[in-house]
C-alpha positions in Angstrom: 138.8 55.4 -27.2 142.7 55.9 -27.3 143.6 57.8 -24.0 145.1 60.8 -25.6 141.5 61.2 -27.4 140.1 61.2 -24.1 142.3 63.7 -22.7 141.8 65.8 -26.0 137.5 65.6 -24.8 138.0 66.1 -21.1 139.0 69.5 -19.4 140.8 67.6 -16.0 141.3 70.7 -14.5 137.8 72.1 -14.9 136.6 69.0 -13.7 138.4 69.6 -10.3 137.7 73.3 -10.5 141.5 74.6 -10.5 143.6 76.6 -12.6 146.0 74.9 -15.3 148.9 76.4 -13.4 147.9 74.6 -10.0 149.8 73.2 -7.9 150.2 69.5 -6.9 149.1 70.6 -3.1 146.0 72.2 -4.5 144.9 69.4 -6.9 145.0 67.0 -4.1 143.1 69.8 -1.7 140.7 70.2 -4.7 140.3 66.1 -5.5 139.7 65.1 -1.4 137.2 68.0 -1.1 135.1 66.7 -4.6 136.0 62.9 -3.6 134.2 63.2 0.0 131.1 65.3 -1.6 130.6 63.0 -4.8 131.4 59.9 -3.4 128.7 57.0 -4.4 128.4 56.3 -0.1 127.0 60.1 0.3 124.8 60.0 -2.9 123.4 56.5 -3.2 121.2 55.9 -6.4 122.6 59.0 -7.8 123.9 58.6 -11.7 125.1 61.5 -12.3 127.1 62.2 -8.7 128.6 58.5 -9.7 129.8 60.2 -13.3 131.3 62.9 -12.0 133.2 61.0 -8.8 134.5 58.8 -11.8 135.6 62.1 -13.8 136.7 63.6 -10.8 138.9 60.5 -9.8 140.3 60.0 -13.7 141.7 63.8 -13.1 143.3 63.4 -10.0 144.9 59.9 -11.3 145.7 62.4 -14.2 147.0 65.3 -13.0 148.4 63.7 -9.5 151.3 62.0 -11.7 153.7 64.5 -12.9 154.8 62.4 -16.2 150.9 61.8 -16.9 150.2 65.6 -16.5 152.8 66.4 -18.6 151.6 64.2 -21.5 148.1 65.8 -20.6 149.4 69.4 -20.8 151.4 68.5 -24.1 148.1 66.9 -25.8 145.9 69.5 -25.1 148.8 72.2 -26.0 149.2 70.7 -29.5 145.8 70.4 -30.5 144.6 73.9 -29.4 147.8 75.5 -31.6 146.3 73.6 -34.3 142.5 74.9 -34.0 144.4 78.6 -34.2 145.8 77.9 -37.1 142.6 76.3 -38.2 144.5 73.6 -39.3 142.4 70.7 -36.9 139.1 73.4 -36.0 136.5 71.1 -34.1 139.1 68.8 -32.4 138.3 67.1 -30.2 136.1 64.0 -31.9 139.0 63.2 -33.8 137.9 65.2 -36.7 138.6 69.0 -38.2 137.4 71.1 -40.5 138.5 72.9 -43.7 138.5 76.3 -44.6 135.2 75.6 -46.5 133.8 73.9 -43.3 133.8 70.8 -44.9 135.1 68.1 -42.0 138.1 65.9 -42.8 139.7 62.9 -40.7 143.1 63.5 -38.8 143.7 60.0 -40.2 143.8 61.3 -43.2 146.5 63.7 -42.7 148.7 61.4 -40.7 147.3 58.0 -42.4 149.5 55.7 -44.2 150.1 55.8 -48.0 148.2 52.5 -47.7 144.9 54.5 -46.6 144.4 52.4 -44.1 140.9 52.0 -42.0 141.0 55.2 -39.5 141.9 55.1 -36.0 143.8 52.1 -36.8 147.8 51.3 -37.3 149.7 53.9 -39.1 147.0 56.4 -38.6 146.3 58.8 -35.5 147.1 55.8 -33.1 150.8 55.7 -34.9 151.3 59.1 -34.4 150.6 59.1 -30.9 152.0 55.5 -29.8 155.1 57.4 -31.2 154.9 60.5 -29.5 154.1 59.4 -26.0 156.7 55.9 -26.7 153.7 54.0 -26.5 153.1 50.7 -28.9 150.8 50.8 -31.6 148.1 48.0 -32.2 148.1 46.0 -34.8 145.9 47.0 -38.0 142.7 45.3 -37.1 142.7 44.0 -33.6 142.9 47.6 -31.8 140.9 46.7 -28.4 138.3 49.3 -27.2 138.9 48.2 -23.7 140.4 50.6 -21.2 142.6 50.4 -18.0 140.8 51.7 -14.6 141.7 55.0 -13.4 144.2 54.9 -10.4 142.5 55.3 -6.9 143.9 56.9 -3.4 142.4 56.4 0.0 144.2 57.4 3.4 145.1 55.4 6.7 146.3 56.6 10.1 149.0 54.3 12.0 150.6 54.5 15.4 154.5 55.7 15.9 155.3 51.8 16.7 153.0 50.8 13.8 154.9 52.8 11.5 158.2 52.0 12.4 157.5 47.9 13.1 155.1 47.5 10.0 152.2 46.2 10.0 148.6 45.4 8.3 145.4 47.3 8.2 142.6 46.2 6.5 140.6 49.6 4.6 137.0 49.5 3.3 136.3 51.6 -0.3 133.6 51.8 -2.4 134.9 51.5 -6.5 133.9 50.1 -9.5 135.4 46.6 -9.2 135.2 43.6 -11.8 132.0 42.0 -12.1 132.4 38.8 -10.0 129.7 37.0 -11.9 131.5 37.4 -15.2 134.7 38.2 -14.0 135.1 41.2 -16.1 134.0 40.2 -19.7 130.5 41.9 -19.6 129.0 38.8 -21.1 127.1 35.9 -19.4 128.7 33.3 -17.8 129.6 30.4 -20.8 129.6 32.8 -23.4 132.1 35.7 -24.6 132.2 38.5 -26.5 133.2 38.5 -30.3 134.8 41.1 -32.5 132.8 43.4 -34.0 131.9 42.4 -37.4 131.0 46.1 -38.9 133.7 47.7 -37.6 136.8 44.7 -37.0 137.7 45.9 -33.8 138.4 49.1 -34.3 135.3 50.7 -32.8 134.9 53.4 -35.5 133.9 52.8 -39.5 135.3 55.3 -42.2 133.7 56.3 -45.3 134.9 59.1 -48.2 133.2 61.7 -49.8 135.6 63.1 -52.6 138.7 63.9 -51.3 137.6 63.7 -47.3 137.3 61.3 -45.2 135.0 60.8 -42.7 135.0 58.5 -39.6 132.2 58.6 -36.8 131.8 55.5 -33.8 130.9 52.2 -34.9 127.1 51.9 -34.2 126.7 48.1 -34.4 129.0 48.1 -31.0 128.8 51.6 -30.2 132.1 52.4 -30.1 133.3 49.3 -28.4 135.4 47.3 -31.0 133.8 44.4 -29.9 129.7 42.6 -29.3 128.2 41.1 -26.7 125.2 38.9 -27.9 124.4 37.9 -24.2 125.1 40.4 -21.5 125.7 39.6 -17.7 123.2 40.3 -16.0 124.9 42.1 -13.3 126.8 44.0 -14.4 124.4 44.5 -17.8 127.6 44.0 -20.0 130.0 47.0 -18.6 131.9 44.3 -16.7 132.2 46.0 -13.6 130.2 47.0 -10.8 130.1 49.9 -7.7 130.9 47.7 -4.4 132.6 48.1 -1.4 135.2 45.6 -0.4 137.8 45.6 2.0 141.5 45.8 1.3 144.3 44.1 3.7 147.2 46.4 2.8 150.6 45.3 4.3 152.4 48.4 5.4 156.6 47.7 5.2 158.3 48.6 8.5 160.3 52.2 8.4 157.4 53.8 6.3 156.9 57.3 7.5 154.3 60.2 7.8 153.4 61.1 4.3 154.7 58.0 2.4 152.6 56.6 -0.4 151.8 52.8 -0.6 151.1 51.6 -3.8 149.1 48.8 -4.4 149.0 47.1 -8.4 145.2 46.1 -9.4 143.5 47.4 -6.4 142.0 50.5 -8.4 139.1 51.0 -10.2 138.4 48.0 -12.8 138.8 48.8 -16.4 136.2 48.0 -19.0 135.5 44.8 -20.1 138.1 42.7 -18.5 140.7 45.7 -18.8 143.5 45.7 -16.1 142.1 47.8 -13.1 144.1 51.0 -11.9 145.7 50.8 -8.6 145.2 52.1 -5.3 147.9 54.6 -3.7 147.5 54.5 0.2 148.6 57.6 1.5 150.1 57.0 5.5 149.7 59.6 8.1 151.8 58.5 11.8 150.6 60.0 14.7 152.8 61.7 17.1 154.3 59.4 20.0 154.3 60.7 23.5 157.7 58.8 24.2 159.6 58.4 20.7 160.3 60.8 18.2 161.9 60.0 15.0 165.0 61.7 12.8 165.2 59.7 9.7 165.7 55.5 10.6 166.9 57.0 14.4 164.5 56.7 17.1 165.1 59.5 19.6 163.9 59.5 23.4 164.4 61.7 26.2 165.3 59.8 29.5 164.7 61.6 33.0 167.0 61.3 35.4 168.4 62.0 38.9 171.4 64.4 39.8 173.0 61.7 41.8 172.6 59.2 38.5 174.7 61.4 36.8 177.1 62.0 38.6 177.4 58.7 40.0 177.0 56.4 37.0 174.0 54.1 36.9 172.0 51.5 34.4 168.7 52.0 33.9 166.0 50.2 31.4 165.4 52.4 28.3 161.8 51.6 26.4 162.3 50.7 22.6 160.0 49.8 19.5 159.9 46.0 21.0 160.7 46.5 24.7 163.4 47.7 26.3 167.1 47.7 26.5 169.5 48.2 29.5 171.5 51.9 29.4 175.0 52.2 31.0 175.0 55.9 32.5 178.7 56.8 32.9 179.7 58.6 35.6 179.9 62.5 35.6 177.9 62.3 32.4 176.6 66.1 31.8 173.0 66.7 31.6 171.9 66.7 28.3 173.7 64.3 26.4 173.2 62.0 24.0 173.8 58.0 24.7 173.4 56.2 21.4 172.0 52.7 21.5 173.3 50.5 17.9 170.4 48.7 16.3 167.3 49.6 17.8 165.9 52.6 15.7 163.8 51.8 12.6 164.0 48.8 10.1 166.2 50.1 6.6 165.2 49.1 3.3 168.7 48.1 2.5 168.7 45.9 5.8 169.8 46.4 9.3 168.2 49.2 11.6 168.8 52.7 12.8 170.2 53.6 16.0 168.1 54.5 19.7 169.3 58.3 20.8 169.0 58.3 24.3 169.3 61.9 25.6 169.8 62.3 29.2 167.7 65.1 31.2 168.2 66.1 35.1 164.4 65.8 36.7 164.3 68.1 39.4 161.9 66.9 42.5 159.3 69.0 43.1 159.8 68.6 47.1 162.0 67.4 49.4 161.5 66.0 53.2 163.1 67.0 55.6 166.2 64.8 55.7 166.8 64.7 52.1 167.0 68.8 52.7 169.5 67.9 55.3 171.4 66.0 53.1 171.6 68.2 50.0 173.0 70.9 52.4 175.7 69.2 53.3 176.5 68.2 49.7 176.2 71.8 48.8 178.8 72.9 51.2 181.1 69.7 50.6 181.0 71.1 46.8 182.0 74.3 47.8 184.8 73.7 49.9 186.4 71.4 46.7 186.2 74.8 44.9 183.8 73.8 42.6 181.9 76.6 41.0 179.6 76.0 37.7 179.7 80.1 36.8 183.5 80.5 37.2 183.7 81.0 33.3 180.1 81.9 32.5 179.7 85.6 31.2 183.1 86.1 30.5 
């Protein structure tokens, strides 16, 4: 079934439990919540929980993707102005009704002059590959095999992990291609054939008077095509509920929030249809040394009075080590030291910078002599006229 005739016979947004109006936040909130209570690990040997985790998943890959959603909105929106005007009552099926309540075949009304078989080239397909600038297939090989719905899973990474890239390696459960038949549905050495009734197209016409009528093929039931000798692991769907594990690379400089996208990795489509793909969404957690402001890595560096004012070099951690920091003299507390190269990796090549800001550590006691000493220093400061308020206030 063409995707738009899909979304015409599935209410995404009831299926998550949301208004149509939602918003991206609460479709995600909505899918996670569904996700974790109808996933196939918490309700093994359950059919139906595995239908509606499916349903539930096509939705979010649906509604998720802003250009997807709008199509989806757009479909739905046409076809329930026409039912009010009871110009296609009954849709979805593919079919309406007439005033007398006799059915007819939206074929029919956007068909070719040719009166070509419906559902195929020049028909409804047309008028949708058209609409949504996708390509028609050609009159008598339309496939009945369908791409797998789009996946997402999640994956926590440290600060450095983040910043440095790295792999993880994630474990999901998801339909997957069959490995015995590697997708086909049919038994190792053999493959399937076109449907004969139906050449492909999954759904046989017939006309009574000036209707016609157009219902799913049931030699193939709907599949365009036959399978004389199923797999017998997969029993001819060719896929199958497993869990694998994924080794997904993560690029260096991706931060908290970021998507990773991963082509193929989804769900497996039907019969030896391209599978979806899998979105990994990152989450970094918080460093107790670094922070980050866009490809800058920022630290805060404790330091003595007497550094300061001196001048001093002192070792500086990075991502990959450390770096030597020149302290000037009479460098005021608080100040930022910036450090060329050694922030986080940019896609366009080279590196943000390391902002090294300076911070007095007061000692929380002093012996005896070092009381001595800072006496002195206080009345040596004094007598050079120094005084840090002489401005302050005014």
């Amino acid at each position: 079934m063409a995707p738009q005739r899909e979304w015409l016979e599935q209410d995404f947004y009831k299926a998550l439990g949301v208004a149509s109006d939602a918003s991206a936040d609460d479709i995600k909130r909505a899918y996670r919540k569904l996700a974790r209570e109808l996933h196939p690990d918490a309700n093994p040997n359950d059919p139906a929980a595995e239908e509606r985790f499916k349903l539930v998943s096509e939705a979010h890959s649906v509604l998720s993707d802003p250009a997807k959603r709008k199509e989806y909105d757009d479909t739905r929106r046409m076809f329930a102005g026409a039912r009010g005007r009871g110009g296609a009552a009954g849709f979805p099926g593919g079919y309406g009704t007439t005033a007398g309540g006799q059915e007819f075949n939206l074929n029919d009304l956007f068909g070719d002059a040719a009166g070509g078989p419906a559902g195929g080239a020049g028909g409804f397909s047309d008028l949708f590959g058209g609409l949504f600038n996708r390509t028609a297939t050609p009159r008598g090989t339309q496939t009945r095999s369908r791409r797998g719905n789009d996946l997402e899973t999640e994956t926590t990474l440290t600060f450095k992990e983040a910043a440095l890239g790295t792999s993880k390696t994630i474990t999901i459960t998801s339909s997957a291609p069959c490995t015995n038949c590697h997708g086909s549905g049919a038994k190792p050495g053999t493959s399937p054939r076109v449907c004969p009734t139906c050449n492909g197209a999954g759904v046989v016409s017939r006309n009574q008077g000036a209707f016609g009528f157009s219902e799913p093929c049931s030699d193939c039931r709907g599949t365009g095509s036959k399978i004389d000798d199923p797999c017998p692991v997969c029993e001819g769907d060719g896929a199958t509920v497993r869990t694998r594990p994924i080794t997904v690379r993560i690029p260096p400089g991706v931060s908290d929030g970021g998507r990773i996208r991963l082509a193929g990795q989804g769900e497996a489509g039907l019969r030896g249809a391209p599978s979806g793909d899998l979105y990994v969404s990152v989450h970094v957690s918080p460093d107790r040394t670094f922070t980050r402001s866009g490809d800058d890595v920022k630290v805060t560096l404790p330091v003595t009075f007497a550094e300061l004012v001196l001048g001093t070099t002192v070792s500086v951690p990075t991502l990959d080590g450390s770096v030597g920091l020149k302290i000037p003299p009479n460098t005021v507390d608080g100040r930022t030291l910036r450090v060329r190269g050694r922030g986080v990796a940019k896609r366009a090549g080279g590196a943000g910078d390391l902002l090294v800001t300076v911070k007095v550590a007061v000692p929380p006691k002093l012996d005896d002599a070092a009381i001595e000493a800072l006496g002195k220093y206080a009345a040596a400061e004094k007598a050079s006229g120094f005084d840090p308020r002489a401005n302050w206030g005014k």
